[in-house]
C-alpha positions in Angstrom: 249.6 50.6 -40.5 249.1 54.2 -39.4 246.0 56.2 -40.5 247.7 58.0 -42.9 249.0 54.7 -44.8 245.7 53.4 -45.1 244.0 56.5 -46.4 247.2 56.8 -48.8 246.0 53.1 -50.0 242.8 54.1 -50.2 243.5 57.0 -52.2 241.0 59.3 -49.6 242.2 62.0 -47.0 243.5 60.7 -43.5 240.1 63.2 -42.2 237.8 60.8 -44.4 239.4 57.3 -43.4 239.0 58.8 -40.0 235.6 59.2 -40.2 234.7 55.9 -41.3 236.3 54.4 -38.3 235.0 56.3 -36.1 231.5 55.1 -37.8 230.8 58.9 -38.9 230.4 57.8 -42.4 229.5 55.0 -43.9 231.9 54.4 -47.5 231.2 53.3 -50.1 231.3 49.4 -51.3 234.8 49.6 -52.8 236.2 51.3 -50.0 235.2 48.3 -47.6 236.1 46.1 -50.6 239.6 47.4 -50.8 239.7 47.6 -46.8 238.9 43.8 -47.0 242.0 42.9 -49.2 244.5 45.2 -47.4 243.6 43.6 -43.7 242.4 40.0 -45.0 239.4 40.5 -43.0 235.5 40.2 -43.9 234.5 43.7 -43.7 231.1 42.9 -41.8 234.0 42.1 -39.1 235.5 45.4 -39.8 232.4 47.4 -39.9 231.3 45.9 -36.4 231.6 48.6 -33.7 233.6 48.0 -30.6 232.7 50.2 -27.8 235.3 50.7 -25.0 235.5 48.6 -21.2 233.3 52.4 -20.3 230.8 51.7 -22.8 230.1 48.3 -21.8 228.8 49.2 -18.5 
């Protein structure tokens, strides 16, 4: 699903859904909650922040 999709789904702005990848924001419990359902994932998995082969250096 593209950005856009998801933050249709959501019912928030692609700029918002952005954010809360990017771990800018936080969101709220139903947002996670609904993220959960979409992806079928437990959103402590979703939350977790992966850093980039650079990063890991």
């Amino acid at each position: 699903m593209t950005q856009q999709q998801v933050a249709d789904y959501l019912g928030l702005h692609e700029r918002y859904y952005k954010s809360l990848e990017t771990g800018e924001r936080l969101g709220s419990i139903w947002i996670w909650d609904k993220l959960e359902d979409l992806f079928n994932v437990h959103q402590r998995v979703l939350r977790e922040i992966h850093r980039g082969t650079a990063d890991n250096q």
